[in-house]
LUMZAMAR-676977 format. One record per residue: residue number from 1; residue in three letters; y, z, x of N, C-alpha, C in turn. Coordinates in steps of 0.02 Angstrom, whole numbers, plus 50000, padded with zeros to 5 digits. Example, Ala and Ser with C-alpha at 12.3 -4.5 7.8 and 13.67 -1.06 7.14 Angstrom:
residues 2
+-----+------+--------+-------+-------+---------+-------+--------+--------+-------+-------+
| pos | code | nnorth |   nup | neast | canorth |  caup | caeast | cnorth |   cup | ceast |
+-----+------+--------+-------+-------+---------+-------+--------+--------+-------+-------+
|   1 |  ALA |  49716 | 50390 | 50660 |   49775 | 50390 |  50615 |  49835 | 50390 | 50660 |
|   2 |  SER |  49888 | 50354 | 50642 |   49947 | 50357 |  50684 |  50002 | 50394 | 50645 |
+-----+------+--------+-------+-------+---------+-------+--------+--------+-------+-------+
This chain:
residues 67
+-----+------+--------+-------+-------+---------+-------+--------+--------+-------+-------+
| pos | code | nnorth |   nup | neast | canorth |  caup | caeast | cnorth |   cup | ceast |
+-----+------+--------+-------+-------+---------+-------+--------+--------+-------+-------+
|   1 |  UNK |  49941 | 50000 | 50042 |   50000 | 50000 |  50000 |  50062 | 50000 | 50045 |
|   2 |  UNK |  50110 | 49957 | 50037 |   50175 | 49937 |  50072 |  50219 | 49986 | 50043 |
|   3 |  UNK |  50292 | 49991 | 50091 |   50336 | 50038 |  50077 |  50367 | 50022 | 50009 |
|   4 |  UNK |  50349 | 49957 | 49976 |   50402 | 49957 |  49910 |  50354 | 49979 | 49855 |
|   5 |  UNK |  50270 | 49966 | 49863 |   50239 | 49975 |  49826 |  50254 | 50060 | 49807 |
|   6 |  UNK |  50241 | 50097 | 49865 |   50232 | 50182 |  49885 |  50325 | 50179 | 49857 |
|   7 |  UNK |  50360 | 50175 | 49853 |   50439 | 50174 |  49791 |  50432 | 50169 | 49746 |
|   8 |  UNK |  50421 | 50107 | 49719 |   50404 | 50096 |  49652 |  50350 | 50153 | 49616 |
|   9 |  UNK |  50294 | 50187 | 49661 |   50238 | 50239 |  49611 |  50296 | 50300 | 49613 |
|  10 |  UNK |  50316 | 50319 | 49671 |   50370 | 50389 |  49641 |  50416 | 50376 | 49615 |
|  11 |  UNK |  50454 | 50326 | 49596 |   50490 | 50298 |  49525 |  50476 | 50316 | 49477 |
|  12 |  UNK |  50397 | 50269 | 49464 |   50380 | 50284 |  49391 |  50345 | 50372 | 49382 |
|  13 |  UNK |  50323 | 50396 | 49435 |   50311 | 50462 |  49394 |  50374 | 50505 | 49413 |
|  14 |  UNK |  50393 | 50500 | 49450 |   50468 | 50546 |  49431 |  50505 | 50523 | 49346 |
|  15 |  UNK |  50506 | 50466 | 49332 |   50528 | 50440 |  49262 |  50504 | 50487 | 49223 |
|  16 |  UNK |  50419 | 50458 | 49221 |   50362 | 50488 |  49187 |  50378 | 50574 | 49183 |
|  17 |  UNK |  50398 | 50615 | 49235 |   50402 | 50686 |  49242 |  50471 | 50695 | 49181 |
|  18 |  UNK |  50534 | 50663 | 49211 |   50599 | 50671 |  49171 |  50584 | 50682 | 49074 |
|  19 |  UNK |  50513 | 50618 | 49076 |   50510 | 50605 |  49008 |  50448 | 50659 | 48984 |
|  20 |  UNK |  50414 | 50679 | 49005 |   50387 | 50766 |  49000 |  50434 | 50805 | 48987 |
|  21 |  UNK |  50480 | 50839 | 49028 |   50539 | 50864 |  49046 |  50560 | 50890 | 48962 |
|  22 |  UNK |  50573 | 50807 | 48935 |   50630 | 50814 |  48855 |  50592 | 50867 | 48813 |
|  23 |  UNK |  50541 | 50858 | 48791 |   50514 | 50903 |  48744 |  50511 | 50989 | 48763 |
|  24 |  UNK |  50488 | 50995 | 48853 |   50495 | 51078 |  48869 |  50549 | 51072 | 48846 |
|  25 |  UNK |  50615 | 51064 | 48864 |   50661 | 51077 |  48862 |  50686 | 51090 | 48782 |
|  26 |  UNK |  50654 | 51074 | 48731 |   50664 | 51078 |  48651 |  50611 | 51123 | 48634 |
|  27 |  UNK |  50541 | 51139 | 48678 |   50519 | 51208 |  48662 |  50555 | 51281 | 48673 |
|  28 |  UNK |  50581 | 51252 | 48754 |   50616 | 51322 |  48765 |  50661 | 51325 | 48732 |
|  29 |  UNK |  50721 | 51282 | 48700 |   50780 | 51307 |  48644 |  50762 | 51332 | 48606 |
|  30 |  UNK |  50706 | 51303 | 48559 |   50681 | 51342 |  48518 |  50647 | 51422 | 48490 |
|  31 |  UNK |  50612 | 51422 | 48564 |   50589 | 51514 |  48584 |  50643 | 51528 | 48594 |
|  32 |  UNK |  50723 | 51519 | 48631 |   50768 | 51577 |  48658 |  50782 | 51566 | 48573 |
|  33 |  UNK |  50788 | 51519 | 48541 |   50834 | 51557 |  48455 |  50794 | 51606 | 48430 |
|  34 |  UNK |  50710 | 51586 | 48430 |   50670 | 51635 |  48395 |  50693 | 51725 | 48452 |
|  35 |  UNK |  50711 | 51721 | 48534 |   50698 | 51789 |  48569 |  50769 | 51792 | 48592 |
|  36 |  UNK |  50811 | 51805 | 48573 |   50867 | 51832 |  48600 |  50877 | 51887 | 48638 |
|  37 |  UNK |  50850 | 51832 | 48724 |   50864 | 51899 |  48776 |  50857 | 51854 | 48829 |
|  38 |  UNK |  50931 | 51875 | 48856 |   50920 | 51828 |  48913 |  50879 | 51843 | 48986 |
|  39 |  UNK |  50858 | 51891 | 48986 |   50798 | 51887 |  49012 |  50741 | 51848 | 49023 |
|  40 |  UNK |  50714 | 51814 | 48953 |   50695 | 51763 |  48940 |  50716 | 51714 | 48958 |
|  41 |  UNK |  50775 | 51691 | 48945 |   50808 | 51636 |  48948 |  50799 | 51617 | 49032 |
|  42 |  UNK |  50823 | 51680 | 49075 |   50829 | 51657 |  49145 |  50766 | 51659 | 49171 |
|  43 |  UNK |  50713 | 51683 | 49154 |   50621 | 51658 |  49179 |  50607 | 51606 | 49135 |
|  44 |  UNK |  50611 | 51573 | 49084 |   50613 | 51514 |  49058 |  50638 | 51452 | 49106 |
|  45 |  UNK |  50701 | 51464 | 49099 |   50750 | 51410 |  49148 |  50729 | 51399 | 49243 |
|  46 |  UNK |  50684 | 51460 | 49252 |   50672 | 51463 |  49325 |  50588 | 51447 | 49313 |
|  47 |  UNK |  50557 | 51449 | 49263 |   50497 | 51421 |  49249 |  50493 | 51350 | 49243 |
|  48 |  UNK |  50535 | 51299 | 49213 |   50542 | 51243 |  49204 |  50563 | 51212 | 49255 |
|  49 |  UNK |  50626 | 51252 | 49314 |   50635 | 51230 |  49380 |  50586 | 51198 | 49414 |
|  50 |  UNK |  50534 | 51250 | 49423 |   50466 | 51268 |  49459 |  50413 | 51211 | 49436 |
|  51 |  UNK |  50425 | 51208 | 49353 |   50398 | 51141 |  49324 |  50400 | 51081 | 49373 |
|  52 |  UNK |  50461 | 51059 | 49373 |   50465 | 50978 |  49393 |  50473 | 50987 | 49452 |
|  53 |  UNK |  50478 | 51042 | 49495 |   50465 | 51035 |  49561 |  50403 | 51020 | 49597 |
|  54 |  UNK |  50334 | 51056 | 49550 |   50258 | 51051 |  49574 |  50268 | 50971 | 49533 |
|  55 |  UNK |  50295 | 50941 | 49487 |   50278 | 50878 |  49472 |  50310 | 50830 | 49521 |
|  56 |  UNK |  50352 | 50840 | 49548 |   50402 | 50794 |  49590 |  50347 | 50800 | 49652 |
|  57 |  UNK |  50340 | 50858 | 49683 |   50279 | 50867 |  49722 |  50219 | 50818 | 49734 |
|  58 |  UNK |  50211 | 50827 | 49661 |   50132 | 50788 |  49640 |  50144 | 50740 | 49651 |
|  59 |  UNK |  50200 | 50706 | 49629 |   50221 | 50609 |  49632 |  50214 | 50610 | 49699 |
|  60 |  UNK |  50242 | 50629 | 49744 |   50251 | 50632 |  49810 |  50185 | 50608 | 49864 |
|  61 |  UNK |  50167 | 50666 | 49822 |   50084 | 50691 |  49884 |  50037 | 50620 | 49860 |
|  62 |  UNK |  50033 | 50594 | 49781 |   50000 | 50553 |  49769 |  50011 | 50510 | 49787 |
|  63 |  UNK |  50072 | 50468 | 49772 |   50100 | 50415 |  49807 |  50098 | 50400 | 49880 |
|  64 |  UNK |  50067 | 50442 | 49935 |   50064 | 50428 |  50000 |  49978 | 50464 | 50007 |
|  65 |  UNK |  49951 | 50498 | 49960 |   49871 | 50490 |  49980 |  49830 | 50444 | 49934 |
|  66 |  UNK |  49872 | 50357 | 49913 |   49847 | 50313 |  49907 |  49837 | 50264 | 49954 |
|  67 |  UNK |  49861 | 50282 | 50023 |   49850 | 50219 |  50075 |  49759 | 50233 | 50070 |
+-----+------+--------+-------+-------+---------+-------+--------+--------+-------+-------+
């Protein structure tokens, strides 16, 4: 796999991750209306961080242990 091929795969799953992304992001609004505490709110928001970081990760590691 060539350097544009190995671009183009962390493209599409970084996309792919963003478009995961929309819906957490409309679960967690939804739990902080049902739990009013921001407590929650700030392990939520640092949970979802942590989210697309192991996914950005994943695109990463996969996209270069396809040579």
């Amino acid at each position: 796999m060539n350097k544009k091929e190995k671009s183009i795969r962390i493209l599409k799953l970084l996309l792919l991750a963003n478009i995961l992304r929309i819906p957490l992001a409309f679960i967690k609004r939804a739990i902080e209306i049902k739990i009013h505490s921001p407590l929650f709110t700030g392990i939520s928001s640092s949970l979802i961080i942590t989210i697309n970081i192991i996914v950005i990760l994943i695109a990463v590691i996969t996209a270069f242990a396809e040579d």
